[in-house]
C-alpha positions as CSV (number, residue, x, y, z in Angstrom):
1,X,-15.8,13.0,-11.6
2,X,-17.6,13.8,-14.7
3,X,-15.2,11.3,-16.9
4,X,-16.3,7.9,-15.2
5,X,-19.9,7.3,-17.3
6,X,-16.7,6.5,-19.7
7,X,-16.2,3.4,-17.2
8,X,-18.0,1.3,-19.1
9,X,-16.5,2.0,-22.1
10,X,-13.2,1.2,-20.8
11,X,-14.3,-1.5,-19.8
12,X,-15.7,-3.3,-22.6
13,X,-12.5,-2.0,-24.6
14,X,-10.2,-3.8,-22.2
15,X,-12.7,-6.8,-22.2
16,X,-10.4,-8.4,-24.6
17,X,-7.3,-8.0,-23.1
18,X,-7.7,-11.1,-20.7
19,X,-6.7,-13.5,-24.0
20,X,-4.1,-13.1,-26.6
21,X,-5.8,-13.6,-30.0
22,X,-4.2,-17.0,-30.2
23,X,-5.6,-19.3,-27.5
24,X,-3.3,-19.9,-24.6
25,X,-3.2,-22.9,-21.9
26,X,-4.6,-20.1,-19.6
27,X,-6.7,-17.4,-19.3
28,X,-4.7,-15.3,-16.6
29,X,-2.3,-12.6,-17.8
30,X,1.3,-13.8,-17.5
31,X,3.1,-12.7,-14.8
32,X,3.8,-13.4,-11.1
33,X,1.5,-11.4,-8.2
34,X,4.0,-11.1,-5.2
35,X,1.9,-10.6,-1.8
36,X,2.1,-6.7,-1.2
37,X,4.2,-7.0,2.0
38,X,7.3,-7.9,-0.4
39,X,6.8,-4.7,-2.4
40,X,7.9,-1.6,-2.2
41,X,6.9,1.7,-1.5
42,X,3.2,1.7,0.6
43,X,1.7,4.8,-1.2
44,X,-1.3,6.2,-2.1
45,X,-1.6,8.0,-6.0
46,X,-4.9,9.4,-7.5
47,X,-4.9,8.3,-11.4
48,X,-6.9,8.9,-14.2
49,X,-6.9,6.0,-17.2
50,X,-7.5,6.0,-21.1
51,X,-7.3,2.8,-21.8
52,X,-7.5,2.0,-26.2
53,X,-7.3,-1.2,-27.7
54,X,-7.8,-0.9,-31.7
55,X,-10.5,1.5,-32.4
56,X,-12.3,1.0,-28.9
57,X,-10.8,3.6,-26.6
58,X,-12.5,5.0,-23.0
59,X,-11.3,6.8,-19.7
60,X,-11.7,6.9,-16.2
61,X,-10.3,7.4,-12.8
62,X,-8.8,5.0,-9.9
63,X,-7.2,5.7,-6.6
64,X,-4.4,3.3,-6.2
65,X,-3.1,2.5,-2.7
66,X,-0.6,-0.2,-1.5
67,X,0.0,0.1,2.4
68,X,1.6,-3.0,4.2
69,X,-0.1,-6.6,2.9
70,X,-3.0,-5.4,0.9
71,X,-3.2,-3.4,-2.9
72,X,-6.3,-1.8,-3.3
73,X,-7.4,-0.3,-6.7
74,X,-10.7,1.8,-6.2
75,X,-12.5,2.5,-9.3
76,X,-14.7,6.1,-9.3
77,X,-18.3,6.7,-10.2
78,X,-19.9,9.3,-10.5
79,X,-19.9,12.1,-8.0
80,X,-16.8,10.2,-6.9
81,X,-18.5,7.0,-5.5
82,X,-16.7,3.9,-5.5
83,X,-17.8,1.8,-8.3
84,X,-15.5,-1.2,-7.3
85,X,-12.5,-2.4,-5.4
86,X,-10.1,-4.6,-6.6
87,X,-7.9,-6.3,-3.7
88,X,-4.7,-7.8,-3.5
89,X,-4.2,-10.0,-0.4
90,X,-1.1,-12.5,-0.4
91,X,-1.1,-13.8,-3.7
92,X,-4.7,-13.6,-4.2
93,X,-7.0,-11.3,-5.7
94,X,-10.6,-10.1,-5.2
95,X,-13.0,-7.7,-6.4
96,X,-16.2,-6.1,-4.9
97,X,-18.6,-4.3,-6.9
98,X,-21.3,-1.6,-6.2
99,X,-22.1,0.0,-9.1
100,X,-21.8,0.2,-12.7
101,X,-21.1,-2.9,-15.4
102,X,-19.2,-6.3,-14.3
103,X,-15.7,-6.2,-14.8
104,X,-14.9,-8.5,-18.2
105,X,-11.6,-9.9,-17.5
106,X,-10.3,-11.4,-13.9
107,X,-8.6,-8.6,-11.9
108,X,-5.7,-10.7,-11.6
109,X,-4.8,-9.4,-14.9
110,X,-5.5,-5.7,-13.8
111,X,-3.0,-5.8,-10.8
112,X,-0.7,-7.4,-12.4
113,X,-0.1,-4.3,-14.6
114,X,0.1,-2.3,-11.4
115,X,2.8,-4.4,-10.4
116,X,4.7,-4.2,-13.7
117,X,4.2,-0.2,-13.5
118,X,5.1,0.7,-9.6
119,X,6.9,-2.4,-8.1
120,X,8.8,-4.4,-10.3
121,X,12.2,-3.3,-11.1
122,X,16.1,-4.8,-11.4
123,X,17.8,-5.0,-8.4
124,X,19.1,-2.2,-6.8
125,X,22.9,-0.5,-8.5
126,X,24.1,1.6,-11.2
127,X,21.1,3.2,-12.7
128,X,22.3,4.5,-15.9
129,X,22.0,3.5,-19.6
130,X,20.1,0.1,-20.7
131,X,20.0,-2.4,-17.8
132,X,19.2,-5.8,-18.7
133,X,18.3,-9.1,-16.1
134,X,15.7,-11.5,-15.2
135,X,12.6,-11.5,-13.0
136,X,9.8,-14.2,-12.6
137,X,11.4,-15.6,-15.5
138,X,11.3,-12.7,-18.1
139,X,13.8,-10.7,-19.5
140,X,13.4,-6.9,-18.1
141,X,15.2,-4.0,-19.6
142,X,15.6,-0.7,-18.1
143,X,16.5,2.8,-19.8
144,X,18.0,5.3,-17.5
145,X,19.4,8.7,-18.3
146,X,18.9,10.1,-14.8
147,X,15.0,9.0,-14.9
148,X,13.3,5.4,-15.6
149,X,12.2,6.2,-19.0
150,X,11.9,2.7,-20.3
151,X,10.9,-0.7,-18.2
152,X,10.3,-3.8,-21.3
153,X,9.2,-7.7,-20.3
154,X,10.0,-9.9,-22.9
155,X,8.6,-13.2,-22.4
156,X,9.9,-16.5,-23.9
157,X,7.6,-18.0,-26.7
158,X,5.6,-15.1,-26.6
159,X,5.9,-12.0,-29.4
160,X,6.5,-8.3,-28.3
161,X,7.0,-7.2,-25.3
162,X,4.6,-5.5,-22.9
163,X,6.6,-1.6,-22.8
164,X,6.2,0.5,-19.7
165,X,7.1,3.8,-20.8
166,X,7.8,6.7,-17.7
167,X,7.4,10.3,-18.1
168,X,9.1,12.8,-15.7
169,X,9.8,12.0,-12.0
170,X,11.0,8.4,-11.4
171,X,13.9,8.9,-10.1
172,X,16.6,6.5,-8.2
173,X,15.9,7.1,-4.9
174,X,11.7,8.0,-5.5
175,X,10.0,7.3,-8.6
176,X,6.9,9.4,-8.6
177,X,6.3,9.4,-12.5
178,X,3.5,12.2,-13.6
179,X,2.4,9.7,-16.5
180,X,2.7,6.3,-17.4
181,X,2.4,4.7,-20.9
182,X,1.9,0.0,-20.4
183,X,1.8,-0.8,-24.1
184,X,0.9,-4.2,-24.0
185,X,1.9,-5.9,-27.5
186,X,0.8,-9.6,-26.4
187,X,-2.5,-8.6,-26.2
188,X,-2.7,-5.5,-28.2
189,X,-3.9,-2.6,-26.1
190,X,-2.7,0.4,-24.4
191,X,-3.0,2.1,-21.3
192,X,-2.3,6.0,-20.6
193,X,-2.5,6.8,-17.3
194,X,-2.2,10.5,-15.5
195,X,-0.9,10.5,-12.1
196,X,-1.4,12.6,-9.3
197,X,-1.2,13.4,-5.6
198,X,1.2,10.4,-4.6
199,X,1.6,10.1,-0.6
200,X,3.9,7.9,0.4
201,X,2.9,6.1,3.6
């Protein structure tokens, strides 16, 4: 895995994601973690991140797996070595580190992008054109044109919107996308990430 020395980089570029610029009542990312048992599908996909936030920008690779009640998020050193875990059990999450620099935000704020990107969606019907509802008390829209192109959470009293954007392969009935753009306007950054080898479990 000759990208992860960029670990760090991503890293400290992401450090300032954990607080909008204006100081909020808390420091966790909004959003709701729902215990992994409730979500849906268990899976495992290899990824590799570029994560930018102004000027800052760095990469590196994860293994993301959700299988039953736990969501795991392995971060790669080099040679492939697991540089840390971060664990979703219920609604609670952990992280256990082995090698390489402390993570600077709580990983809270990390899975809950995963669940924005993989697991939360409308309910099930019509998937075509712009869908619009509520979930965990934010308005989500969807844009379908045979494919999830588009998944936005709009949050009230807060600016922007965070944007998931989908490339090719999330589809109705399996949604396996090969890339995945979370532009996150709240806090200002933006995460690219490449996926590949999903297994669903």
């Amino acid at each position: 895995m000759k990208r992860s020395p960029r670990l760090a980089i991503a890293l400290l570029v992401l450090a300032g994601c954990t607080a909008p610029r204006t100081p909020a009542p808390t420091d966790d990312y909004p959003g709701v973690l729902h215990p992994p048992r409730e979500l849906s599908p268990d899976m495992v996909v290899e990824q590799h991140i570029e994560a930018t936030r102004g000027d800052q920008h760095g990469g590196f690779d994860v293994v993301l797996q959700k299988r039953g009640a736990e969501l795991t998020l392995v971060g790669l050193g080099p040679l492939g070595i697991r540089a840390f875990v971060l664990r979703q059990e219920g609604d609670q999450a952990s992280l256990e580190r082995t090698m390489g620099p402390p993570l600077p935000f709580p990983p809270r704020n990390v899975l809950v992008d995963v669940h924005r990107a993989f697991f939360e969606r409308l309910p099930a019907g019509v998937r075509q054109g712009t869908l619009v509802g509520t979930l965990d008390g934010e308005e989500v829209t969807e844009i379908w044109d045979g494919e999830l192109r588009e998944r936005r959470f709009v949050r009230a009293g807060r600016p922007g919107a965070v944007r998931v954007i989908y490339g090719p392969g999330c589809r109705p009935e399996r949604c396996e996308p090969t890339t995945i753009r979370i532009v996150n306007e709240w806090f200002g950054y933006t995460l690219d990430i490449e996926n590949h080898r999903y297994t669903f479990l």
